[in-house]
C-alpha positions as CSV (number, residue, x, y, z in Angstrom):
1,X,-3.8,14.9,7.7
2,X,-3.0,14.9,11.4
3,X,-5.4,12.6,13.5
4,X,-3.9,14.1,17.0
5,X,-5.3,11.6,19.3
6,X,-4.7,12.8,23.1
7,X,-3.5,9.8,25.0
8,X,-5.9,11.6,28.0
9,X,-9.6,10.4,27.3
10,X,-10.9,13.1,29.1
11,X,-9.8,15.2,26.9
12,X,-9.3,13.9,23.4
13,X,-11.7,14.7,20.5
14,X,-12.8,12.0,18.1
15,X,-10.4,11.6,14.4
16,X,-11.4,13.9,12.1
17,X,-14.8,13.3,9.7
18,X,-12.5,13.8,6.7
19,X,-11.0,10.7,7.6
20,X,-14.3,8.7,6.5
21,X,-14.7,10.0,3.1
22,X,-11.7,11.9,1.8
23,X,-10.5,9.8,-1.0
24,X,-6.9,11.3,-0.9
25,X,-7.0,10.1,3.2
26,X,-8.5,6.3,2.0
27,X,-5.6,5.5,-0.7
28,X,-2.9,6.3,2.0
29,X,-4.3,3.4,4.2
30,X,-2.8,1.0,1.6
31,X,0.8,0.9,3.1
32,X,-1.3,0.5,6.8
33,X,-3.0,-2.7,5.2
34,X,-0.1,-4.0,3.3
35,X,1.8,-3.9,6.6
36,X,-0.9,-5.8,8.6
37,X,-1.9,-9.5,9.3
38,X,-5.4,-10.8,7.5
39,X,-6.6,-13.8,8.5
40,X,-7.5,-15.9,5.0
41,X,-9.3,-19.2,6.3
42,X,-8.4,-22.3,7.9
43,X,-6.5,-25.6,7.1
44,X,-9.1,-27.2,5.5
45,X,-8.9,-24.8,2.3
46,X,-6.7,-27.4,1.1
47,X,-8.3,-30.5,2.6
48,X,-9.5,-31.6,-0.9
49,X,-7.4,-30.0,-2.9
50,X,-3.3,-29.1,-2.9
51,X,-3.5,-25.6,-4.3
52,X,-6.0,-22.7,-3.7
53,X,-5.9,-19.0,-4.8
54,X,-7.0,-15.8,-3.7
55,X,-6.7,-12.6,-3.3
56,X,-5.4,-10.4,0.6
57,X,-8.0,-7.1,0.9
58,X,-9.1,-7.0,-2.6
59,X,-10.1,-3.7,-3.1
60,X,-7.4,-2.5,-1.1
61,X,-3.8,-4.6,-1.2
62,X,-5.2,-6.6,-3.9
63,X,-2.4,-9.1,-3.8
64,X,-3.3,-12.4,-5.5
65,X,-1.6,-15.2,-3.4
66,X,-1.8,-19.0,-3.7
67,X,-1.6,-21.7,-0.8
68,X,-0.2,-25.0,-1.7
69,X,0.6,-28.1,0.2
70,X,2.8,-30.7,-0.3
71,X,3.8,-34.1,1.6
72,X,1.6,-32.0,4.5
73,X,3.6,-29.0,4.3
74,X,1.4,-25.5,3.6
75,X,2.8,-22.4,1.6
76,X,1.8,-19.4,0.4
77,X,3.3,-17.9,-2.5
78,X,2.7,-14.9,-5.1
79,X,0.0,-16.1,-7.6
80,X,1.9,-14.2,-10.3
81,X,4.0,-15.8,-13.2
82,X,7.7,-14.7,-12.6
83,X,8.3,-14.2,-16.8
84,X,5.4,-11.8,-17.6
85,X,3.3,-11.3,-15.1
86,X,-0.2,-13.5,-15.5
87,X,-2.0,-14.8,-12.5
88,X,-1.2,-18.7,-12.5
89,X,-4.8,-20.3,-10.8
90,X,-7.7,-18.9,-10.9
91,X,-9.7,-21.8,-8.9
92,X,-8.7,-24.4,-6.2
93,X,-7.6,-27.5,-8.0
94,X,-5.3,-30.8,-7.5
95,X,-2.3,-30.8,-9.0
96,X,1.7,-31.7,-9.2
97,X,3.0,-28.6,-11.3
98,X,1.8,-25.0,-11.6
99,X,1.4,-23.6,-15.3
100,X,1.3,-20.5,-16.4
101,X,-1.8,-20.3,-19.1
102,X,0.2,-17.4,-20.9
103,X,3.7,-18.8,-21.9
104,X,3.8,-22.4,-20.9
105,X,6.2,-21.4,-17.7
106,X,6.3,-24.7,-14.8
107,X,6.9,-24.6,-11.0
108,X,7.1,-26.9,-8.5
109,X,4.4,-27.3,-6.0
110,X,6.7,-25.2,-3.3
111,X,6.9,-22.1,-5.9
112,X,10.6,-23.1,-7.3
113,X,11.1,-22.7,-11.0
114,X,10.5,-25.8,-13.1
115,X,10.7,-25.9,-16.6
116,X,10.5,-23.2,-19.4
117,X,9.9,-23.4,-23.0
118,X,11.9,-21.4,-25.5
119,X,15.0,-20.0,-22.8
120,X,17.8,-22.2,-23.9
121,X,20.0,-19.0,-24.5
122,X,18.9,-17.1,-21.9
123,X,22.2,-16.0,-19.6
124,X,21.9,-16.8,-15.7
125,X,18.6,-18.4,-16.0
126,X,17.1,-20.1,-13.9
127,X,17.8,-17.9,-10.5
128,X,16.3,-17.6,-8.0
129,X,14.4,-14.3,-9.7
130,X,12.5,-16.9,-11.4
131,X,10.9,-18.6,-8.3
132,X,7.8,-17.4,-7.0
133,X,7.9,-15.3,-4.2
134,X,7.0,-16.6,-1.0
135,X,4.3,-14.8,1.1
136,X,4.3,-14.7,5.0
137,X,2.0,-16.9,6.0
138,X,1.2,-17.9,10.2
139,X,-1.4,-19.6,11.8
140,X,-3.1,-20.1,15.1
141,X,-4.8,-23.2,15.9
142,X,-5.8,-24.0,12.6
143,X,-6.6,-20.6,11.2
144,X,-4.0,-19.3,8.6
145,X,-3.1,-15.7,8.4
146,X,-0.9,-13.7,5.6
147,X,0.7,-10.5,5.1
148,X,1.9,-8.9,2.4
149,X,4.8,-7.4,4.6
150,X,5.7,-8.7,7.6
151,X,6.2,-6.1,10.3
152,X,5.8,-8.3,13.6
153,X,5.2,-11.9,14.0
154,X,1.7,-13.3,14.3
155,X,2.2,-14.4,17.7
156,X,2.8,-10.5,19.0
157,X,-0.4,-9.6,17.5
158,X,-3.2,-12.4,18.8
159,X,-0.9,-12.8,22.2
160,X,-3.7,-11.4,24.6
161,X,-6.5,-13.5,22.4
162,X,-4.5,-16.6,22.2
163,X,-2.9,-16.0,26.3
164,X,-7.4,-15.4,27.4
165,X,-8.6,-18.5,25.5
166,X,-5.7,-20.8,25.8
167,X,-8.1,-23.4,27.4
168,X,-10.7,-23.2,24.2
169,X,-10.1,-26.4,21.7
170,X,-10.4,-23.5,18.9
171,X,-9.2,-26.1,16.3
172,X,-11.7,-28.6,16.5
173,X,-14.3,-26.0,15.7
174,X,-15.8,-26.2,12.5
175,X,-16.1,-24.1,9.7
176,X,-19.7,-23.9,8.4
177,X,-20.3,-22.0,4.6
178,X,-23.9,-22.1,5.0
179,X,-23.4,-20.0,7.7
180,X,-20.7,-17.6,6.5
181,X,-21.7,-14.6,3.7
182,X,-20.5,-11.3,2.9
183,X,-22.6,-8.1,4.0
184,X,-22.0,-5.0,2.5
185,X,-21.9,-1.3,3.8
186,X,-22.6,1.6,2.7
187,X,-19.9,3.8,4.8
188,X,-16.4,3.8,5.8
189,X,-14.5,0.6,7.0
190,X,-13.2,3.0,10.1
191,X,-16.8,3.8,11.2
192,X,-17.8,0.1,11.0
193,X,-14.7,-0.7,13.0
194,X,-15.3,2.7,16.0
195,X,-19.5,0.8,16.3
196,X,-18.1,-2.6,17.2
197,X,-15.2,-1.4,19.7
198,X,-17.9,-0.1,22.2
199,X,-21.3,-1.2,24.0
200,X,-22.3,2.2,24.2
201,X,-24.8,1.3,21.6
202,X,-26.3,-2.0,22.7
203,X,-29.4,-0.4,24.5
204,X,-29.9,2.0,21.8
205,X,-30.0,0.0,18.8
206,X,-29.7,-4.0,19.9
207,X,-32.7,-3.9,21.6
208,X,-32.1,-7.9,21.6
209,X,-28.9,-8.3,23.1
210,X,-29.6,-5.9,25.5
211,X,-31.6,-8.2,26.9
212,X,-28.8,-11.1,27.1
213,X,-26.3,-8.8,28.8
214,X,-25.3,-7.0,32.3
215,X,-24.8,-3.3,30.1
216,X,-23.5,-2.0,33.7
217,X,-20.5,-4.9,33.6
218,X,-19.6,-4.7,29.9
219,X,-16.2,-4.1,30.1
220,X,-13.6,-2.6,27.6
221,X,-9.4,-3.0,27.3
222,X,-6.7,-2.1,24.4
223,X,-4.0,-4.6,25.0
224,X,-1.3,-4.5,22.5
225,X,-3.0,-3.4,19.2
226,X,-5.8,-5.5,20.6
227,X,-9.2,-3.9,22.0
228,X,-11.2,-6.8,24.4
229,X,-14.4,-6.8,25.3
230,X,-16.2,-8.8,27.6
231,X,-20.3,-9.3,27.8
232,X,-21.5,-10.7,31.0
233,X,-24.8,-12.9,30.3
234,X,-28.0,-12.2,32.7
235,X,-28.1,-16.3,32.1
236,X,-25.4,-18.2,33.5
237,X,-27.0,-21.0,31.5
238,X,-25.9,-19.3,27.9
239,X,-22.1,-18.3,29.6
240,X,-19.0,-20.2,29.2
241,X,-17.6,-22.8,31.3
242,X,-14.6,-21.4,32.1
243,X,-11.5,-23.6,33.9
244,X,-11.0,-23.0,37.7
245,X,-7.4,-21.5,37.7
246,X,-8.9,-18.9,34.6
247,X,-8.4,-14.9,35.7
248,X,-12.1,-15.1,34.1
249,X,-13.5,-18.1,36.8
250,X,-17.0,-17.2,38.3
251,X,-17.6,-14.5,35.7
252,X,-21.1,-15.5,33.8
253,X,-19.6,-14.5,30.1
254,X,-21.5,-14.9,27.3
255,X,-19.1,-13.1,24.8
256,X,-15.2,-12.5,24.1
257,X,-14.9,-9.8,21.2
258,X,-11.7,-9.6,20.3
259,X,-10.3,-6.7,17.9
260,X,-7.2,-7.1,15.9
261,X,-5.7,-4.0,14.7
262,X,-6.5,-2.4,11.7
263,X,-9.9,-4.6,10.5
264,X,-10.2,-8.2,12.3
265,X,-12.8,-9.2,14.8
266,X,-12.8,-12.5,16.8
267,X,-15.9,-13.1,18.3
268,X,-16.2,-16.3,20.9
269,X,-19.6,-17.0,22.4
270,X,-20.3,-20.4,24.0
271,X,-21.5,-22.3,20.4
272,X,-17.9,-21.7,18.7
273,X,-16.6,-18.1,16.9
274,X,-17.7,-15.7,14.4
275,X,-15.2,-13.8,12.9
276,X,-15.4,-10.5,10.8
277,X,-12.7,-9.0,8.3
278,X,-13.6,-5.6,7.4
279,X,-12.7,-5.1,3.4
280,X,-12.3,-1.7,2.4
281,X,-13.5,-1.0,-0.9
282,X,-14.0,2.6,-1.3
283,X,-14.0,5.7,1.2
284,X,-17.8,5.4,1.4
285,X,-18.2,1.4,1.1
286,X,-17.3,-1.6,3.2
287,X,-17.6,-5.2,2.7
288,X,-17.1,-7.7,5.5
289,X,-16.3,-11.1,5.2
290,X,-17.9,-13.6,7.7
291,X,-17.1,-16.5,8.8
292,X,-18.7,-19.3,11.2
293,X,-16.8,-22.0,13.5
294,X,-19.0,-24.0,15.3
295,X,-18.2,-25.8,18.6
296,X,-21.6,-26.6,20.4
297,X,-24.6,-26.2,17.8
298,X,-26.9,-26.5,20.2
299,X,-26.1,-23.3,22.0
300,X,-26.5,-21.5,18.4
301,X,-30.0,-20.1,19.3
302,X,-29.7,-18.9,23.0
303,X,-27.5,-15.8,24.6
304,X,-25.6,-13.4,23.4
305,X,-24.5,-15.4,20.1
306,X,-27.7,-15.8,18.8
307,X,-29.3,-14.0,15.6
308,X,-26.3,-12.2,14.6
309,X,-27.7,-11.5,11.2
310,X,-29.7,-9.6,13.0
311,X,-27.5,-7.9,15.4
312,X,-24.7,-6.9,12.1
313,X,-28.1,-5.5,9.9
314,X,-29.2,-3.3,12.9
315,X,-25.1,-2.3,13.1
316,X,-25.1,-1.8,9.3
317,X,-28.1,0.9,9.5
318,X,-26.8,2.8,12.3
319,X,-22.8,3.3,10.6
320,X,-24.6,4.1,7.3
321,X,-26.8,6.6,9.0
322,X,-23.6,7.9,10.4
323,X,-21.8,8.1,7.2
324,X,-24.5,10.2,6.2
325,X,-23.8,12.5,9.1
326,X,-20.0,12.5,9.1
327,X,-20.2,14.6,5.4
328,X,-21.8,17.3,7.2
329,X,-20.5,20.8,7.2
330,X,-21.1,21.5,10.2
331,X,-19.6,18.1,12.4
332,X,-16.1,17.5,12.5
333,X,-15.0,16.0,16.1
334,X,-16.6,14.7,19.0
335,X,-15.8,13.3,22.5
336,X,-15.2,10.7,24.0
337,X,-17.0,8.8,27.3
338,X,-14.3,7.9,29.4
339,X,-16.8,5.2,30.7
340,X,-18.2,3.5,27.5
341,X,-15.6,4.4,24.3
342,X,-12.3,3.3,25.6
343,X,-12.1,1.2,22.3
344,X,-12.9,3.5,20.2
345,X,-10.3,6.0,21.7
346,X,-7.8,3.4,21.7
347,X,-8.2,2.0,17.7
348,X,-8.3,6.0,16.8
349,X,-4.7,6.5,18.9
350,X,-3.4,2.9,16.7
351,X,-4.7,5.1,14.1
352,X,-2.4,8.2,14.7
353,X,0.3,5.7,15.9
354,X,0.3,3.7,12.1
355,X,-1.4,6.0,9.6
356,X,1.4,7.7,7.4
Protein backbone atom coordinates (compact mmCIF):
# COMPACT_ATOMS: atom_id res chain seq x y z
CA UNK A 1 0.00 0.00 0.00
CA UNK A 2 1.25 3.52 -0.71
CA UNK A 3 0.65 6.08 2.18
CA UNK A 4 1.74 9.16 -0.19
CA UNK A 5 2.08 11.79 2.44
CA UNK A 6 2.56 15.31 0.72
CA UNK A 7 5.40 17.07 2.66
CA UNK A 8 2.91 20.42 1.85
CA UNK A 9 0.17 20.37 4.72
CA UNK A 10 -1.96 22.35 2.71
CA UNK A 11 -2.38 19.96 0.58
CA UNK A 12 -1.86 16.51 1.87
CA UNK A 13 -4.76 14.04 2.51
CA UNK A 14 -4.87 11.96 5.66
CA UNK A 15 -3.15 7.91 5.23
CA UNK A 16 -5.44 5.79 3.92
CA UNK A 17 -8.49 4.09 6.20
CA UNK A 18 -7.20 0.61 4.98
CA UNK A 19 -4.33 1.32 6.99
CA UNK A 20 -6.45 0.82 10.36
CA UNK A 21 -7.93 -2.46 9.71
CA UNK A 22 -6.44 -4.29 6.82
CA UNK A 23 -4.78 -7.21 8.39
CA UNK A 24 -2.35 -7.79 5.40
CA UNK A 25 -1.27 -3.77 6.17
CA UNK A 26 -0.99 -4.59 10.24
CA UNK A 27 1.50 -7.73 9.88
CA UNK A 28 3.88 -5.67 7.78
CA UNK A 29 4.37 -3.14 10.69
CA UNK A 30 6.34 -6.01 12.40
CA UNK A 31 9.76 -5.12 10.67
CA UNK A 32 8.73 -1.15 11.70
CA UNK A 33 8.49 -2.31 15.43
CA UNK A 34 11.33 -4.71 15.43
CA UNK A 35 13.51 -1.81 14.10
CA UNK A 36 12.32 0.68 16.82
CA UNK A 37 13.33 1.60 20.49
CA UNK A 38 10.57 0.41 23.40
CA UNK A 39 11.09 1.73 26.55
CA UNK A 40 10.75 -1.56 29.20
CA UNK A 41 10.94 0.10 32.80
CA UNK A 42 13.41 1.55 34.92
CA UNK A 43 16.45 0.45 37.12
CA UNK A 44 14.73 -0.57 39.83
CA UNK A 45 13.26 -3.76 37.95
CA UNK A 46 16.17 -5.40 39.33
CA UNK A 47 16.45 -3.52 42.67
CA UNK A 48 15.38 -6.75 44.54
CA UNK A 49 16.16 -9.15 42.31
CA UNK A 50 19.26 -9.91 39.67
CA UNK A 51 17.32 -11.32 36.82
CA UNK A 52 13.85 -10.29 35.36
CA UNK A 53 12.06 -11.45 32.09
CA UNK A 54 9.70 -10.17 29.69
CA UNK A 55 8.58 -9.88 26.65
CA UNK A 56 9.27 -6.37 23.75
CA UNK A 57 5.58 -5.56 22.03
CA UNK A 58 3.98 -8.82 22.80
CA UNK A 59 1.50 -9.15 20.30
CA UNK A 60 3.60 -7.73 17.91
CA UNK A 61 7.74 -8.51 18.11
CA UNK A 62 6.99 -10.83 20.78
CA UNK A 63 10.63 -11.21 21.68
CA UNK A 64 11.12 -12.68 25.17
CA UNK A 65 14.26 -10.94 26.69
CA UNK A 66 15.83 -11.11 30.17
CA UNK A 67 17.67 -8.20 32.19
CA UNK A 68 20.31 -9.33 34.48
CA UNK A 69 22.70 -7.55 36.69
CA UNK A 70 25.80 -8.49 38.03
CA UNK A 71 28.51 -6.71 40.45
CA UNK A 72 26.13 -3.46 39.29
CA UNK A 73 26.43 -4.08 35.77
CA UNK A 74 22.77 -4.45 33.73
CA UNK A 75 22.25 -6.72 30.55
CA UNK A 76 19.71 -7.72 28.48
CA UNK A 77 19.89 -10.84 26.78
CA UNK A 78 17.58 -13.33 24.57
CA UNK A 79 15.41 -15.32 27.17
CA UNK A 80 15.74 -18.35 24.88
CA UNK A 81 17.82 -21.51 25.61
CA UNK A 82 20.59 -21.63 22.85
CA UNK A 83 20.21 -25.87 22.56
CA UNK A 84 16.48 -26.17 21.83
CA UNK A 85 14.81 -23.39 22.10
CA UNK A 86 12.68 -23.02 25.69
CA UNK A 87 12.24 -19.80 27.44
CA UNK A 88 14.76 -19.84 30.52
CA UNK A 89 12.69 -17.50 33.38
CA UNK A 90 9.46 -17.04 33.47
CA UNK A 91 9.42 -14.70 36.71
CA UNK A 92 11.89 -12.22 38.34
CA UNK A 93 14.06 -14.15 40.76
CA UNK A 94 17.61 -13.98 42.54
CA UNK A 95 20.03 -16.08 41.31
CA UNK A 96 23.90 -17.03 40.32
CA UNK A 97 23.22 -19.34 37.25
CA UNK A 98 20.48 -19.48 34.62
CA UNK A 99 18.86 -22.97 33.94
CA UNK A 100 17.19 -24.18 31.30
CA UNK A 101 13.99 -26.25 32.83
CA UNK A 102 14.09 -28.39 29.48
CA UNK A 103 17.65 -30.06 29.27
CA UNK A 104 19.48 -29.00 32.27
CA UNK A 105 21.65 -26.26 29.98
CA UNK A 106 23.71 -23.46 32.58
CA UNK A 107 24.81 -19.81 31.84
CA UNK A 108 26.46 -17.33 33.59
CA UNK A 109 24.72 -14.35 34.90
CA UNK A 110 26.12 -12.23 31.71
CA UNK A 111 24.47 -14.78 29.15
CA UNK A 112 27.90 -16.90 28.46
CA UNK A 113 27.56 -20.59 28.22
CA UNK A 114 28.11 -22.55 31.45
CA UNK A 115 27.84 -25.99 31.81
CA UNK A 116 25.92 -28.76 29.77
CA UNK A 117 24.97 -32.16 30.64
CA UNK A 118 25.40 -35.02 28.18
CA UNK A 119 27.81 -32.96 25.22
CA UNK A 120 31.12 -34.48 26.01
CA UNK A 121 31.49 -35.61 22.27
CA UNK A 122 30.00 -32.80 20.76
CA UNK A 123 32.76 -31.21 18.09
CA UNK A 124 33.45 -27.28 18.59
CA UNK A 125 31.33 -26.92 21.54
CA UNK A 126 31.13 -24.63 23.46
CA UNK A 127 31.30 -21.39 20.89
CA UNK A 128 30.18 -18.68 21.06
CA UNK A 129 26.79 -20.02 19.18
CA UNK A 130 26.04 -21.38 22.46
CA UNK A 131 25.89 -17.97 24.49
CA UNK A 132 22.84 -16.15 24.72
CA UNK A 133 22.35 -13.45 22.49
CA UNK A 134 22.76 -10.13 23.76
CA UNK A 135 19.83 -7.54 23.18
CA UNK A 136 20.47 -3.77 22.73
CA UNK A 137 19.62 -2.30 25.65
CA UNK A 138 20.01 2.01 26.42
CA UNK A 139 18.83 4.05 29.02
CA UNK A 140 18.10 7.65 29.86
CA UNK A 141 18.21 8.74 33.29
CA UNK A 142 17.18 5.68 34.84
CA UNK A 143 14.69 4.49 32.28
CA UNK A 144 15.92 1.42 30.17
CA UNK A 145 14.96 1.00 26.63
CA UNK A 146 15.60 -2.19 24.16
CA UNK A 147 15.36 -3.07 20.61
CA UNK A 148 15.22 -5.90 18.89
CA UNK A 149 17.40 -4.34 16.04
CA UNK A 150 19.30 -1.55 16.48
CA UNK A 151 18.96 0.96 13.73
CA UNK A 152 20.12 4.34 15.56
CA UNK A 153 21.29 4.87 18.96
CA UNK A 154 18.94 5.89 21.75
CA UNK A 155 20.52 9.14 22.15
CA UNK A 156 19.39 10.27 18.36
CA UNK A 157 15.93 9.34 19.10
CA UNK A 158 15.02 11.20 22.76
CA UNK A 159 17.76 14.13 21.71
CA UNK A 160 15.02 16.92 21.55
CA UNK A 161 13.21 15.33 24.92
CA UNK A 162 16.35 14.87 26.69
CA UNK A 163 18.13 18.56 25.06
CA UNK A 164 14.16 20.47 26.46
CA UNK A 165 14.23 18.89 29.93
CA UNK A 166 17.82 18.64 30.60
CA UNK A 167 17.25 20.70 33.85
CA UNK A 168 14.35 18.07 35.20
CA UNK A 169 15.98 15.49 37.98
CA UNK A 170 14.00 12.75 35.85
CA UNK A 171 15.79 10.07 37.82
CA UNK A 172 14.84 10.73 41.18
CA UNK A 173 11.20 10.41 40.16
CA UNK A 174 9.52 7.50 41.28
CA UNK A 175 7.84 4.79 39.90
CA UNK A 176 4.38 4.13 41.47
CA UNK A 177 2.36 0.49 40.42
CA UNK A 178 -0.64 1.59 42.10
CA UNK A 179 -0.76 4.15 39.76
CA UNK A 180 0.24 2.43 36.55
CA UNK A 181 -2.39 -0.26 34.65
CA UNK A 182 -3.08 -1.21 31.27
CA UNK A 183 -6.19 0.21 29.26
CA UNK A 184 -7.39 -1.47 26.36
CA UNK A 185 -8.82 -0.26 23.00
CA UNK A 186 -10.89 -1.25 20.84
CA UNK A 187 -9.26 0.28 17.46
CA UNK A 188 -6.05 0.62 15.73
CA UNK A 189 -2.71 1.51 17.58
CA UNK A 190 -2.19 4.28 14.56
CA UNK A 191 -5.54 6.00 15.36
CA UNK A 192 -4.73 6.09 19.11
CA UNK A 193 -1.41 7.43 18.22
CA UNK A 194 -2.97 10.44 15.22
CA UNK A 195 -5.75 11.56 18.78
CA UNK A 196 -2.75 12.24 21.06
CA UNK A 197 -0.41 14.09 18.45
CA UNK A 198 -3.00 17.06 18.22
CA UNK A 199 -5.15 19.46 20.66
CA UNK A 200 -7.57 19.82 18.06
CA UNK A 201 -9.69 17.69 20.25
CA UNK A 202 -9.32 19.10 23.68
CA UNK A 203 -12.50 21.42 23.53
CA UNK A 204 -14.49 18.87 21.96
CA UNK A 205 -14.07 16.01 24.02
CA UNK A 206 -11.74 17.05 27.35
CA UNK A 207 -14.18 19.25 28.41
CA UNK A 208 -11.78 19.25 31.65
CA UNK A 209 -8.58 20.07 30.48
CA UNK A 210 -9.90 22.60 28.38
CA UNK A 211 -10.33 24.32 31.23
CA UNK A 212 -6.50 24.08 32.50
CA UNK A 213 -5.17 25.25 29.13
CA UNK A 214 -4.61 28.49 26.72
CA UNK A 215 -6.24 26.18 23.49
CA UNK A 216 -5.14 29.40 21.38
CA UNK A 217 -1.19 28.84 22.59
CA UNK A 218 -1.13 25.06 22.34
CA UNK A 219 1.56 24.56 20.23
CA UNK A 220 2.79 21.60 17.96
CA UNK A 221 6.55 20.54 16.40
CA UNK A 222 8.01 17.18 14.68
CA UNK A 223 11.62 17.30 15.62
CA UNK A 224 13.62 14.37 14.54
CA UNK A 225 11.09 11.44 14.68
CA UNK A 226 9.83 13.30 17.69
CA UNK A 227 6.35 15.28 17.67
CA UNK A 228 6.31 18.04 20.87
CA UNK A 229 3.68 19.62 22.32
CA UNK A 230 3.44 22.19 24.68
CA UNK A 231 0.07 23.13 26.97
CA UNK A 232 0.24 26.55 28.38
CA UNK A 233 -1.77 26.45 31.91
CA UNK A 234 -4.49 29.43 32.53
CA UNK A 235 -2.72 28.86 36.26
CA UNK A 236 0.78 29.82 36.60
CA UNK A 237 0.29 28.17 40.03
CA UNK A 238 -0.12 24.40 38.29
CA UNK A 239 3.07 25.36 35.57
CA UNK A 240 6.55 24.38 35.86
CA UNK A 241 9.36 26.21 37.31
CA UNK A 242 11.35 26.45 34.58
CA UNK A 243 15.41 27.71 34.90
CA UNK A 244 16.10 31.33 33.83
CA UNK A 245 18.57 30.68 30.86
CA UNK A 246 15.60 27.81 29.59
CA UNK A 247 14.26 28.78 25.67
CA UNK A 248 10.95 27.89 27.67
CA UNK A 249 11.59 30.85 30.75
CA UNK A 250 8.32 32.94 31.34
CA UNK A 251 6.09 30.48 29.58
CA UNK A 252 3.24 29.26 32.23
CA UNK A 253 3.52 25.39 30.94
CA UNK A 254 1.54 22.99 32.47
CA UNK A 255 2.42 20.01 30.09
CA UNK A 256 5.47 18.63 27.84
CA UNK A 257 4.01 15.71 25.60
CA UNK A 258 6.59 14.20 23.98
CA UNK A 259 6.00 11.59 21.02
CA UNK A 260 8.63 8.99 20.18
CA UNK A 261 8.29 7.55 16.86
CA UNK A 262 6.40 4.70 16.11
CA UNK A 263 4.25 4.18 19.71
CA UNK A 264 5.92 6.05 22.85
CA UNK A 265 4.52 8.97 24.71
CA UNK A 266 6.40 10.99 27.36
CA UNK A 267 4.16 13.07 29.21
CA UNK A 268 5.88 15.74 31.92
CA UNK A 269 3.48 17.85 33.97
CA UNK A 270 4.69 19.62 37.17
CA UNK A 271 3.95 16.31 39.69
CA UNK A 272 6.56 13.94 37.70
CA UNK A 273 5.70 11.91 34.11
CA UNK A 274 3.28 9.58 32.74
CA UNK A 275 4.30 7.65 30.00
CA UNK A 276 2.24 5.57 27.40
CA UNK A 277 3.53 2.55 25.11
CA UNK A 278 1.00 1.82 22.64
CA UNK A 279 0.86 -2.25 22.13
CA UNK A 280 -0.51 -3.43 19.02
CA UNK A 281 -2.40 -6.43 19.36
CA UNK A 282 -4.58 -6.80 16.45
CA UNK A 283 -5.59 -4.34 13.36
CA UNK A 284 -8.76 -3.46 15.37
CA UNK A 285 -7.29 -3.60 19.14
CA UNK A 286 -4.76 -1.67 21.14
CA UNK A 287 -3.37 -2.06 24.52
CA UNK A 288 -1.35 0.57 26.22
CA UNK A 289 0.85 0.18 28.90
CA UNK A 290 1.03 3.01 31.66
CA UNK A 291 3.22 3.95 33.71
CA UNK A 292 3.49 6.65 36.67
CA UNK A 293 6.84 8.59 38.01
CA UNK A 294 6.10 10.84 40.58
CA UNK A 295 8.16 13.89 41.44
CA UNK A 296 5.91 16.31 43.53
CA UNK A 297 2.72 14.35 44.84
CA UNK A 298 1.19 17.13 45.95
CA UNK A 299 0.73 18.72 42.55
CA UNK A 300 -1.10 15.20 41.48
CA UNK A 301 -4.62 16.74 41.71
CA UNK A 302 -4.32 20.31 40.21
CA UNK A 303 -3.61 21.45 36.33
CA UNK A 304 -3.34 19.86 33.40
CA UNK A 305 -1.91 16.46 34.95
CA UNK A 306 -4.67 15.77 36.97
CA UNK A 307 -7.41 12.92 36.37
CA UNK A 308 -5.87 11.38 33.54
CA UNK A 309 -7.89 8.23 33.85
CA UNK A 310 -10.30 10.32 32.96
CA UNK A 311 -8.79 12.26 30.25
CA UNK A 312 -7.32 8.53 28.38
CA UNK A 313 -11.23 6.98 28.87
CA UNK A 314 -12.79 10.11 27.14
CA UNK A 315 -9.62 9.46 24.38
CA UNK A 316 -10.50 5.77 24.34
CA UNK A 317 -14.34 6.46 23.34
CA UNK A 318 -13.67 9.00 20.74
CA UNK A 319 -10.62 6.55 18.62
CA UNK A 320 -13.13 3.66 19.04
CA UNK A 321 -15.89 5.63 17.72
CA UNK A 322 -13.49 6.43 14.95
CA UNK A 323 -12.56 2.99 14.27
CA UNK A 324 -16.11 2.46 13.73
CA UNK A 325 -16.10 5.11 11.13
CA UNK A 326 -12.78 4.38 9.38
CA UNK A 327 -14.47 0.75 7.99
CA UNK A 328 -16.87 2.80 6.09
CA UNK A 329 -17.36 2.51 2.42
CA UNK A 330 -17.78 5.61 1.80
CA UNK A 331 -14.56 7.56 3.89
CA UNK A 332 -11.17 6.98 2.87
CA UNK A 333 -8.94 10.31 3.27
CA UNK A 334 -9.30 13.50 4.86
CA UNK A 335 -7.38 16.79 5.40
CA UNK A 336 -5.42 18.20 7.34
CA UNK A 337 -5.54 21.77 9.52
CA UNK A 338 -2.42 23.36 8.82
CA UNK A 339 -3.21 25.13 12.22
CA UNK A 340 -4.11 22.32 14.72
CA UNK A 341 -2.77 18.62 13.03
CA UNK A 342 0.80 19.32 12.38
CA UNK A 343 1.50 16.07 14.47
CA UNK A 344 -0.62 14.11 12.95
CA UNK A 345 0.72 15.12 9.46
CA UNK A 346 4.08 14.71 10.62
CA UNK A 347 3.72 10.85 12.41
CA UNK A 348 1.69 9.95 8.94
CA UNK A 349 4.88 11.31 6.73
CA UNK A 350 7.34 8.94 9.48
CA UNK A 351 4.83 6.57 8.41
CA UNK A 352 5.38 6.70 4.56
CA UNK A 353 9.19 7.46 5.40
CA UNK A 354 9.44 3.70 7.59
CA UNK A 355 6.55 1.60 6.56
CA UNK A 356 7.87 -1.14 3.99
Amino acid sequence: MKIDIDADIRKAKTIPSKFYHSLKIYKKLKTLFARSWQFIGDANLLENNNVHPGILLDGMVDEPYLLTKDKGKIRCLSNVCTHRGNILCSESCESKTLVCGYHGRQFEIDGSMKFMPEFENVTNFPNKEDNLPVIEMEAWKNLIFITNEKKCNLSELIAPMAKRLDWLPVGEFQYKPELSRTYKVNANWALYCDNYLEGFHIPFVHKGLNKELEYENYSTQGIDNTVLQIGIGKDGENAFDIPHDHEDYGKNIAAYYFFLFPNMMFNFYPWGLSINVVKPKSPEYTEIDYFSYVWKEELMDKGAGADLDKVELEDEDIVESVQKGVKSNFYDRGRYSPKREIGVHYFHSLLQKYYK
